[in-house]
VEXBADREN-670284 format. One line per 10 residues: for each residue x, y, z of N, C-alpha, C, O, CB. Coordinates in steps of 0.02 Angstrom, whole numbers. Glycine has a CB too. Layout:
X/Y/Z/X/Y/Z/X/Y/Z/X/Y/Z/X/Y/Z; ...
end
This chain:
8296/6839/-3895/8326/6789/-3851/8368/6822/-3796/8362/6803/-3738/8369/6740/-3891; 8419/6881/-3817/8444/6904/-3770/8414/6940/-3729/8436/6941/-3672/8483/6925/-3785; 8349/6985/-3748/8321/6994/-3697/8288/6988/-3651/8273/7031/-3609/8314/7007/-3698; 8266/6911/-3653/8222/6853/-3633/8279/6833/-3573/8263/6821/-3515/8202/6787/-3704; 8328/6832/-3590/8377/6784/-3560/8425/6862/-3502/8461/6848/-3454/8439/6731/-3646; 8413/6924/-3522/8418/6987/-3467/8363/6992/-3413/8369/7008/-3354/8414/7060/-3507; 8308/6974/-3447/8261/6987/-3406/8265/6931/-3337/8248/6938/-3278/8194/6986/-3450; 8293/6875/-3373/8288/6790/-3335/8358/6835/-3271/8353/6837/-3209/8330/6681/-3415; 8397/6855/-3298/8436/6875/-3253/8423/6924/-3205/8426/6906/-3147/8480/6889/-3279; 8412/6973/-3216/8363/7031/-3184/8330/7000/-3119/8339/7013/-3060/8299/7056/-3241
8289/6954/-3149/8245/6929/-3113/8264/6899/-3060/8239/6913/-3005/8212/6896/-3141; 8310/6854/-3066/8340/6810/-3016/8387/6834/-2970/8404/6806/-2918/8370/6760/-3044; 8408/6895/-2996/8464/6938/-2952/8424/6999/-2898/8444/7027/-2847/8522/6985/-3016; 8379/7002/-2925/8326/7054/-2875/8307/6987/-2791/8323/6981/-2732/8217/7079/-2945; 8263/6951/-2847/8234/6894/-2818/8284/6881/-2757/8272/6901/-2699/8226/6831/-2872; 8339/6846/-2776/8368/6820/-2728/8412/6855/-2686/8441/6832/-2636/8394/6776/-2749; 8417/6926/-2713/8458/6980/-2686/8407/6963/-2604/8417/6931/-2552/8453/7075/-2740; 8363/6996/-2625/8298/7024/-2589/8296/6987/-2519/8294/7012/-2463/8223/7008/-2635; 8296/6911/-2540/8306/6852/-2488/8359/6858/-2445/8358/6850/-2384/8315/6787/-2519; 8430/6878/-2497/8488/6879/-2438/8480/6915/-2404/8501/6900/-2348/8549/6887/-2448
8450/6980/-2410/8454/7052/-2367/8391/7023/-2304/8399/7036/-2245/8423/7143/-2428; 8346/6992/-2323/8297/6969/-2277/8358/6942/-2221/8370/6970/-2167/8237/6905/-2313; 8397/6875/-2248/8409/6835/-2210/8464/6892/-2159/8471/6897/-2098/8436/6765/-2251; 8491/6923/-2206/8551/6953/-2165/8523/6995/-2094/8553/7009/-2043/8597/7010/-2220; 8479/7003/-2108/8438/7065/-2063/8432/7023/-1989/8451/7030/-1931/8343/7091/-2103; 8381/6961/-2043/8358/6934/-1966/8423/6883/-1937/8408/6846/-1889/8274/6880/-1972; 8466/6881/-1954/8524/6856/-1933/8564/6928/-1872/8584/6923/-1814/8570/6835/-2014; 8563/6975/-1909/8606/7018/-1859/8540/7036/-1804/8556/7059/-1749/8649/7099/-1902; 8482/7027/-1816/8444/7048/-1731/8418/6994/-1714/8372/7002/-1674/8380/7108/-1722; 8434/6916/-1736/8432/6874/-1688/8377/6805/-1699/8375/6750/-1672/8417/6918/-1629
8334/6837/-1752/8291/6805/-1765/8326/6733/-1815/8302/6679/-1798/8239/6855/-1794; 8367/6731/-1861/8396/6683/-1889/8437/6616/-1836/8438/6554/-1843/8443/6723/-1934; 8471/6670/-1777/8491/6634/-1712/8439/6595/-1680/8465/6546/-1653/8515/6681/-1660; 8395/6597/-1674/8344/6580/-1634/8290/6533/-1668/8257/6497/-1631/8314/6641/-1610; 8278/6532/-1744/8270/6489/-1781/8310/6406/-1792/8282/6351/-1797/8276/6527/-1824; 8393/6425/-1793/8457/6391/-1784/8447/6330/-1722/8455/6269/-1718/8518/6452/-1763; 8422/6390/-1674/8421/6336/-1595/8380/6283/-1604/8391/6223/-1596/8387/6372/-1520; 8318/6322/-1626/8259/6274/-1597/8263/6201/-1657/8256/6142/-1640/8165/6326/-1600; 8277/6230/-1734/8282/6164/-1754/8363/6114/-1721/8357/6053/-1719/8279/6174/-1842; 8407/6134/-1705/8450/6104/-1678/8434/6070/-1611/8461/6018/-1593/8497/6144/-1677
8388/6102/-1574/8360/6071/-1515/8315/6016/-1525/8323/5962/-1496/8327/6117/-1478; 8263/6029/-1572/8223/5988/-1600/8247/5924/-1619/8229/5866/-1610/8199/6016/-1646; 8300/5956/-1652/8352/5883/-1677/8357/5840/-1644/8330/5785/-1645/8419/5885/-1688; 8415/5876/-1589/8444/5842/-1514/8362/5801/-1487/8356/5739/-1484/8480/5927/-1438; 8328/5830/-1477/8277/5773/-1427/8250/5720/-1486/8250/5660/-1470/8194/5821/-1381; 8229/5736/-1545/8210/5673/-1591/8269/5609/-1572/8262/5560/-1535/8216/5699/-1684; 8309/5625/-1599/8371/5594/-1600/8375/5556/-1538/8376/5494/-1541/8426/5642/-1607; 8379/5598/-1466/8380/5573/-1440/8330/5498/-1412/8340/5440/-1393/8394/5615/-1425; 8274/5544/-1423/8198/5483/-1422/8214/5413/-1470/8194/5356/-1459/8111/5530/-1470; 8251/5433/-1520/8242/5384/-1575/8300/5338/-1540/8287/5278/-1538/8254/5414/-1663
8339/5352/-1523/8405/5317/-1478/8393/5281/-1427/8418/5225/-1423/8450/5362/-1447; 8346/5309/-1371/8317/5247/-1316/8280/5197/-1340/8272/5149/-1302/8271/5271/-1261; 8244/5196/-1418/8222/5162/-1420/8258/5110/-1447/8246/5051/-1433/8181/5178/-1434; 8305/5128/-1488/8366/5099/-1515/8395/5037/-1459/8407/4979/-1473/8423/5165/-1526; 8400/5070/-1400/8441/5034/-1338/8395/4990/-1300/8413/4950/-1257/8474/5090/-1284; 8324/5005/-1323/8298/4939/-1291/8284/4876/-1334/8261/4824/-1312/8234/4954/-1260; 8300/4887/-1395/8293/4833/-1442/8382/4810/-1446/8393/4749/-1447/8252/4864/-1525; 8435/4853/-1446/8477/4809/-1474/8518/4781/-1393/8562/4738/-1391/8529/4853/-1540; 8489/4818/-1333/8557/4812/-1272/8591/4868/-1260/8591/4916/-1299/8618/4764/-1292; 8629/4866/-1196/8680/4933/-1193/8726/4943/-1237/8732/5000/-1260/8719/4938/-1138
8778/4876/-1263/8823/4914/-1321/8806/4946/-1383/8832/4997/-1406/8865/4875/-1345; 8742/4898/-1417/8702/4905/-1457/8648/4980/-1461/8619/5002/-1511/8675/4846/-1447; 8648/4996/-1420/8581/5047/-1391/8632/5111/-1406/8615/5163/-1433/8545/5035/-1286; 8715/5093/-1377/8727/5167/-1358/8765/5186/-1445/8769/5245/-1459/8793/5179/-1270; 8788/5141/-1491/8812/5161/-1549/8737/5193/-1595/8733/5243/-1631/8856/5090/-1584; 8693/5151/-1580/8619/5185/-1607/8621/5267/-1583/8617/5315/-1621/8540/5140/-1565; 8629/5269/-1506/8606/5338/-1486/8645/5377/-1537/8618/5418/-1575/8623/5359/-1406; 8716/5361/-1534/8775/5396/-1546/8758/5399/-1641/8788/5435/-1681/8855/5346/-1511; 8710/5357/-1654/8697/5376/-1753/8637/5414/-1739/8630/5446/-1791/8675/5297/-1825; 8603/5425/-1712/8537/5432/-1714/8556/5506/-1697/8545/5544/-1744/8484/5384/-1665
8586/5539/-1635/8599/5614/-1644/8645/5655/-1672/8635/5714/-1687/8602/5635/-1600; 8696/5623/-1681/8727/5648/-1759/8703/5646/-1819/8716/5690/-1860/8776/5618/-1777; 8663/5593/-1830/8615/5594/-1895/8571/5663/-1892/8569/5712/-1928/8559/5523/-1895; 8539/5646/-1835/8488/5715/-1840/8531/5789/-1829/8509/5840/-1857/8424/5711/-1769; 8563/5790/-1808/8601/5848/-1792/8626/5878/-1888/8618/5932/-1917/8681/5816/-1727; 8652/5819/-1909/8671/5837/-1979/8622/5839/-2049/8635/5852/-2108/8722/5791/-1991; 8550/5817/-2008/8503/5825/-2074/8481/5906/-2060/8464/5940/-2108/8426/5762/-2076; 8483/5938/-1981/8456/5998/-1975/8523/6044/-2006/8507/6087/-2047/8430/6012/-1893; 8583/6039/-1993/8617/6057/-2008/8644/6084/-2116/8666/6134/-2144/8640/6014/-1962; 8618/6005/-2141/8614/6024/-2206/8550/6052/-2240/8555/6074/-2297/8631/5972/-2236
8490/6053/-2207/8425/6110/-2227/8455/6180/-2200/8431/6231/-2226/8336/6093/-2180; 8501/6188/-2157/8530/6269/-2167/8549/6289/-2210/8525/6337/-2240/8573/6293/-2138; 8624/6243/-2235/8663/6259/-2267/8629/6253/-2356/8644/6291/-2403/8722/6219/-2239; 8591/6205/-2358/8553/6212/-2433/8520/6274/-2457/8522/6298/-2513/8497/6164/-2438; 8471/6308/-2371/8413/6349/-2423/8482/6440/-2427/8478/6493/-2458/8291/6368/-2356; 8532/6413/-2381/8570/6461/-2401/8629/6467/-2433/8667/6515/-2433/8575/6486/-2364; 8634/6406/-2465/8696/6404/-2532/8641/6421/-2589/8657/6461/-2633/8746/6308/-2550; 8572/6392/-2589/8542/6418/-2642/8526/6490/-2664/8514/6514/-2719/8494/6391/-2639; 8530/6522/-2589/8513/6589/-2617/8592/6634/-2640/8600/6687/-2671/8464/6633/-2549; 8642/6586/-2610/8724/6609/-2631/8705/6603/-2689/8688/6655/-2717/8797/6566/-2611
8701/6524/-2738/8691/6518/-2804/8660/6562/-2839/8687/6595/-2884/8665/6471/-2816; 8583/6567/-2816/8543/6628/-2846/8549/6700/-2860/8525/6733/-2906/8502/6634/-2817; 8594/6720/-2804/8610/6805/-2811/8650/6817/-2850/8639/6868/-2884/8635/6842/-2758; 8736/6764/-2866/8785/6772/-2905/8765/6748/-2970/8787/6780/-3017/8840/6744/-2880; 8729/6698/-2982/8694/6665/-3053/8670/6730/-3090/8682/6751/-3147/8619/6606/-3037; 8635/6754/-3041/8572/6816/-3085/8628/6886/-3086/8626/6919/-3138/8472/6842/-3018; 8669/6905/-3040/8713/6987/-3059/8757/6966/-3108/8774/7001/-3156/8766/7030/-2989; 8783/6884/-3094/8858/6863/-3153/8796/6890/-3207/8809/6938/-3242/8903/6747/-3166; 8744/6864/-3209/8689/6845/-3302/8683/6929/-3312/8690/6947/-3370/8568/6791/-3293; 8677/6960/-3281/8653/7071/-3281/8730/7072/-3312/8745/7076/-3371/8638/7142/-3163
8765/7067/-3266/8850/7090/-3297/8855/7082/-3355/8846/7122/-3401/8914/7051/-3273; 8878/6999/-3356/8886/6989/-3434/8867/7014/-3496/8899/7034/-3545/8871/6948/-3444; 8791/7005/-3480/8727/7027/-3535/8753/7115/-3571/8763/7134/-3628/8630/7035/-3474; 8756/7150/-3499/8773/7229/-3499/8842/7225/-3534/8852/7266/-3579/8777/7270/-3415; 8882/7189/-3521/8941/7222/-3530/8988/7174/-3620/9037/7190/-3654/8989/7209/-3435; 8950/7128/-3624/8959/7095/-3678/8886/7075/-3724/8865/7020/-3741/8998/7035/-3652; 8869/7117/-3732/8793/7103/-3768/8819/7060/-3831/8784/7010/-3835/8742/7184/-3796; 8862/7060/-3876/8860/7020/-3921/8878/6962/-3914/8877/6923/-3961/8883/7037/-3960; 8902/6944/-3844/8929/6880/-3827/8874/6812/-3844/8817/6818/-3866/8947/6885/-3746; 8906/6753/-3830/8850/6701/-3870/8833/6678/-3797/8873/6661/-3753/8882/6629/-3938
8750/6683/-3795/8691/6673/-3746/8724/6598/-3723/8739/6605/-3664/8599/6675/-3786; 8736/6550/-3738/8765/6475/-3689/8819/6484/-3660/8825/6445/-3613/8782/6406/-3728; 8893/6542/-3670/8923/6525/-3645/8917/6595/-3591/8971/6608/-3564/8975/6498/-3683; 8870/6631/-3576/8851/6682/-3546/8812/6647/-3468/8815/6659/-3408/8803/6726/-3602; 8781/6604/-3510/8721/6563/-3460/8787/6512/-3423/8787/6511/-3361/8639/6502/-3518; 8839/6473/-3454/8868/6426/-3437/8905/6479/-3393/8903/6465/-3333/8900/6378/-3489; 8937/6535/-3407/8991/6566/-3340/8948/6592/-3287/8981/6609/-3237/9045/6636/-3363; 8876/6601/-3282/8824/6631/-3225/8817/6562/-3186/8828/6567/-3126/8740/6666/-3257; 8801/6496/-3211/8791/6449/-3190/8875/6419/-3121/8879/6393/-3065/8772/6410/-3265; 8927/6449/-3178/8983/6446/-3136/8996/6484/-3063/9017/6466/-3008/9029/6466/-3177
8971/6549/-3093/8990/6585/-3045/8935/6569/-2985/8966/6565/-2932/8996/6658/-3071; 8879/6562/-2977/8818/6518/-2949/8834/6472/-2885/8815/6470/-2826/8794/6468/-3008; 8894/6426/-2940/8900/6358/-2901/8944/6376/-2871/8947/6342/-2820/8910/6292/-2931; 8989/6416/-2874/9061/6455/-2841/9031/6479/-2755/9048/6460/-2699/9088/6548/-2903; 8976/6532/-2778/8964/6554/-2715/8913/6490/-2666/8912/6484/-2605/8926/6632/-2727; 8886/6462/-2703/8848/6404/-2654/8903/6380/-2619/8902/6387/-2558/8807/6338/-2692; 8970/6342/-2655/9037/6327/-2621/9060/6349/-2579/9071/6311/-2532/9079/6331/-2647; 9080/6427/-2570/9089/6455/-2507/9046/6463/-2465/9059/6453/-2405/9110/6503/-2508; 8981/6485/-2489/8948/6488/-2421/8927/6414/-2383/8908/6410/-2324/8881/6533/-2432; 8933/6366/-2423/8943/6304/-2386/8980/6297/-2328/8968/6301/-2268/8968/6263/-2423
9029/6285/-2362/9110/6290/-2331/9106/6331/-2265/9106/6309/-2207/9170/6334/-2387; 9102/6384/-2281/9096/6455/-2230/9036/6413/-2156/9056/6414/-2098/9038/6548/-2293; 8988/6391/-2169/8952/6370/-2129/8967/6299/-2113/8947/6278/-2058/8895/6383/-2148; 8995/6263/-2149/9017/6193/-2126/9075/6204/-2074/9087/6166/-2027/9044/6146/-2191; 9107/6256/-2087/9191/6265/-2053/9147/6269/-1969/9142/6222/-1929/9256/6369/-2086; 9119/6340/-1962/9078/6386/-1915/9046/6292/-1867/9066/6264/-1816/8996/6457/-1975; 8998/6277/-1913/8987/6213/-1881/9019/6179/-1825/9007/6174/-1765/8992/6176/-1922; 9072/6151/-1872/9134/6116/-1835/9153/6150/-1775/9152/6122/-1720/9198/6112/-1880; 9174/6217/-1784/9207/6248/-1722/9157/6259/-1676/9176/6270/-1618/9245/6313/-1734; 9095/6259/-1687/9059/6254/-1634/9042/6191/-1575/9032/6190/-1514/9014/6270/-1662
9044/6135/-1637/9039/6071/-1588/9089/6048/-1568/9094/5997/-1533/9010/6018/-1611; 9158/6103/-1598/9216/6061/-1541/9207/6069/-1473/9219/6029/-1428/9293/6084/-1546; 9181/6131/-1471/9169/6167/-1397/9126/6182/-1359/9120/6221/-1312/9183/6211/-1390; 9088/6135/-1394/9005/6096/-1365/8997/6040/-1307/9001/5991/-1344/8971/6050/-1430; 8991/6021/-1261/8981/5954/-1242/8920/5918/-1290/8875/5944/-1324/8962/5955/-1161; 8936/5859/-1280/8886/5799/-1304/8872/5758/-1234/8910/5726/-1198/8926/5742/-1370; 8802/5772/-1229/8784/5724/-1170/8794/5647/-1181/8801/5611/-1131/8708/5734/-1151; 8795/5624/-1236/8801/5555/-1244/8873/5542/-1220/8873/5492/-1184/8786/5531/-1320; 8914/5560/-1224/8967/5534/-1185/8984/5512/-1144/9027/5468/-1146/8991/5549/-1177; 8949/5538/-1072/8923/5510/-1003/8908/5442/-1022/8924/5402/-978/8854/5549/-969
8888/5421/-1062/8875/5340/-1048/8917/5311/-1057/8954/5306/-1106/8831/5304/-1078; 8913/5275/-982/8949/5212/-964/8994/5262/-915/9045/5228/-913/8991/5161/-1035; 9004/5303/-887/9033/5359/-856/9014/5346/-758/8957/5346/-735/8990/5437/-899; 9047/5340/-736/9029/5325/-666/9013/5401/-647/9043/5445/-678/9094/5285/-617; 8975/5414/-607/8969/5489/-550/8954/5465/-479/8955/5412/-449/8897/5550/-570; 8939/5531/-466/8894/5536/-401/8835/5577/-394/8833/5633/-420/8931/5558/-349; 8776/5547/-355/8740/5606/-330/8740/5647/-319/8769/5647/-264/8725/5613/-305; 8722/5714/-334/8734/5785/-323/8678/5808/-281/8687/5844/-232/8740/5827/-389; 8600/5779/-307/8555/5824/-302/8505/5746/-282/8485/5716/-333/8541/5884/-376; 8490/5722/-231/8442/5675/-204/8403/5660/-277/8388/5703/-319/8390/5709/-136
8394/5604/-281/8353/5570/-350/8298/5545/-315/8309/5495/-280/8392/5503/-397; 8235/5570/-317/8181/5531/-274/8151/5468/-317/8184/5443/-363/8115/5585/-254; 8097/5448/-300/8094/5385/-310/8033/5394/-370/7975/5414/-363/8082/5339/-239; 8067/5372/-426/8015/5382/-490/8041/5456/-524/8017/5469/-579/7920/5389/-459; 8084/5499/-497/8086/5581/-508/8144/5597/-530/8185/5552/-535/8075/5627/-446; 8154/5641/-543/8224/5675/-572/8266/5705/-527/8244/5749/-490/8213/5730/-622; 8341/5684/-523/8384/5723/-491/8423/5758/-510/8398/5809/-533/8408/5701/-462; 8489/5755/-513/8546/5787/-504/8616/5734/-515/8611/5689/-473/8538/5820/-432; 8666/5727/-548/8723/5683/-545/8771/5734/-561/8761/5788/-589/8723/5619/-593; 8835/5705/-535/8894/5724/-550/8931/5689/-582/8950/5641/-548/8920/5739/-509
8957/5689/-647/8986/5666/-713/9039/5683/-740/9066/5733/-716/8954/5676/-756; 9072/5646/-799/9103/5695/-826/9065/5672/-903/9047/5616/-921/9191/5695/-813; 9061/5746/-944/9040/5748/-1007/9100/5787/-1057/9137/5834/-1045/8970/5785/-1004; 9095/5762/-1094/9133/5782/-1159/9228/5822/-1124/9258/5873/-1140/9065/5860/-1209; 9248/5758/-1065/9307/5761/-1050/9320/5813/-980/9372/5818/-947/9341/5782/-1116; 9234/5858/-965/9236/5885/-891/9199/5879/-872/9146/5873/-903/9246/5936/-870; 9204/5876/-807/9154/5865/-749/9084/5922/-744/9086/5984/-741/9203/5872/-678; 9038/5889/-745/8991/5918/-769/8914/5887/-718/8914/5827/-705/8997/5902/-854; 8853/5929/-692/8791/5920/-667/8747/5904/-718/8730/5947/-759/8768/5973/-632; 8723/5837/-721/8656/5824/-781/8619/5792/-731/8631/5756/-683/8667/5769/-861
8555/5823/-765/8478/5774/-734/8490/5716/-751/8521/5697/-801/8398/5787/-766; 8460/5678/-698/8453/5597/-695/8408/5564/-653/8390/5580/-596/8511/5567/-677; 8387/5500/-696/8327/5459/-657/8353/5408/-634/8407/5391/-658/8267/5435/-695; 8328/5377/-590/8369/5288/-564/8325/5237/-635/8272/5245/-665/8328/5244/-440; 8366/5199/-636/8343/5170/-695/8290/5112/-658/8243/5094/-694/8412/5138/-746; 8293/5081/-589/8267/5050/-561/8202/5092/-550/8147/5064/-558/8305/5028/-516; 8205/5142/-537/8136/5192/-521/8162/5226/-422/8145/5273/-387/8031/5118/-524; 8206/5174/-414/8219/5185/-327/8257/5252/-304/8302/5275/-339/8272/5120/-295; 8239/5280/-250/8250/5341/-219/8341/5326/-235/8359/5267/-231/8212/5349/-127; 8382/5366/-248/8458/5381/-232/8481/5434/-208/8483/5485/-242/8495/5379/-278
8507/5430/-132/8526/5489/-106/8583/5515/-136/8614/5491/-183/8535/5485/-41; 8599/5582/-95/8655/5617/-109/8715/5601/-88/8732/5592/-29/8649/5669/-95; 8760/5596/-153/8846/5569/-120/8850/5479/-145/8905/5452/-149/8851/5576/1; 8788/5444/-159/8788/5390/-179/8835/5370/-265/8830/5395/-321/8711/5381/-174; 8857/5341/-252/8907/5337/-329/8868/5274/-388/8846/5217/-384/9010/5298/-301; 8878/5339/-452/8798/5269/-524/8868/5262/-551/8927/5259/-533/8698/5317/-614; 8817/5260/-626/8844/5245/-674/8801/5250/-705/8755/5211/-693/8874/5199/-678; 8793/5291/-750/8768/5308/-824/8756/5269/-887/8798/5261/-932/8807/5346/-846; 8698/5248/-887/8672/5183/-915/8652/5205/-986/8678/5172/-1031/8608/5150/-870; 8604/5264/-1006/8595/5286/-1052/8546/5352/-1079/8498/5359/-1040/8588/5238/-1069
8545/5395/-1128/8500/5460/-1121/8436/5450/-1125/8411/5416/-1170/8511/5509/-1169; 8405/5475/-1083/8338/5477/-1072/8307/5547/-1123/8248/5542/-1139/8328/5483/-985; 8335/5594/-1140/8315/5641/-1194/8383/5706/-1197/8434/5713/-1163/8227/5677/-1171; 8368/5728/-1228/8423/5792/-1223/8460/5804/-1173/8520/5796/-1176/8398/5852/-1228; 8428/5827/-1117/8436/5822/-1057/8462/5810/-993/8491/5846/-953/8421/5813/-1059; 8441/5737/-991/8415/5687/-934/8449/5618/-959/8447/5593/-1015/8322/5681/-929; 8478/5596/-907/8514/5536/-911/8477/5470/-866/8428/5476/-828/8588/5554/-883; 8501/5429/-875/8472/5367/-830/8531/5333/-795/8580/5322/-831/8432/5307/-877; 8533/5313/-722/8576/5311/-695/8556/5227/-645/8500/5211/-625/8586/5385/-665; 8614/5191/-637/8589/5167/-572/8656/5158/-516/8712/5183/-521/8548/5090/-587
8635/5125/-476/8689/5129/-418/8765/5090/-430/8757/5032/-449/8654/5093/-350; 8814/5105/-425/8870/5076/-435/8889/5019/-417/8903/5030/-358/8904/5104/-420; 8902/4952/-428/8918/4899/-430/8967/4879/-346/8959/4850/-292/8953/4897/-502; 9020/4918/-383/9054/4928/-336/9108/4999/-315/9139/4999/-262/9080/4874/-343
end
């Protein structure tokens, strides 16, 4: 049994060793970074898609609390497939060296409460490396803009909006003044210097705009 239950350890501590050193690698030359983006980008435009459609069924107030669940939702389902497949391999590496240690260093110890402190130590490191990447998270999107904010946001033309086409606005996003693409929501040409208002996201991107009231 105990050696059934060394080998189970062995195994899982190579195994998942093996994975971290993968991940660590392609993390320091870029490849883990660049993985990160694209599902986070991916996110951002689902989200966003799923949100206009949101706003033509419920209205503008209705449309823009949808946008506003719909890319935080997605933002945080890509966000917790990071943090899972790499608390699991936290769990896995400390589960399987705590199970080698123990085994080595207390062989007569009793096999459940050997398995019960590997299992501990397991869930310990999944915890921090959670944590560690939930924190990292946060401080990133403090100092992120969110294009959804612009809505309902008055600007101006920056960059001629032709008629049916994409322009240019001047905004403010996530508390500064900021250049985002924009369409007339009417479809009509808007020159430059003309003052909108920011109606709602057209994708990641690209905003929808029309002419100011007053």
């Amino acid at each position: 049994m105990l050696a059934l239950l060394s080998e189970i350890y062995w195994g899982a501590a190579v195994f998942f060793s093996v994975i971290f050193v993968w991940q660590l690698l392609g993390t320091l030359f870029g490849h883990a970074a660049g993985a990160d983006h694209a599902d986070v980008a991916g996110a951002d435009a689902a989200g966003a898609h799923d949100a206009v459609g949101a706003h033509d069924a419920a209205g503008a107030h209705g449309g823009h609390d949808a946008q506003e669940a719909a890319v935080h939702g997605a933002e945080s389902v890509a966000s917790f497939k990071l943090l899972s497949i790499r608390s699991v391999v936290a769990f896995g590496v400390l589960f399987g060296w705590a199970g080698v240690l123990y085994t080595k260093y207390n062989p007569e110890g009793n096999p459940n409460w050997t398995m019960l402190y590997s299992i501990l130590w397991g869930l310990v490191g999944m915890l921090i490396v959670s944590s560690i990447f939930y924190f990292l998270r946060r401080m990133t999107e403090t100092g992120t803009p969110r294009l959804s904010t612009c809505v309902g946001e008055r600007g101006t033309v920056y960059m001629d909006i032709p008629a049916g086409g994409t322009g240019k606005v001047r905004t403010v996003v996530s508390n500064t003044v900021s250049f985002v693409n924009a369409r007339a929501a009417s479809g009509e040409a808007l020159a430059a210097g003309t003052p909108v208002v920011v109606k709602r996201l057209l994708d990641s991107s690209t905003v929808e705009v029309e002419k100011a009231r007053d």
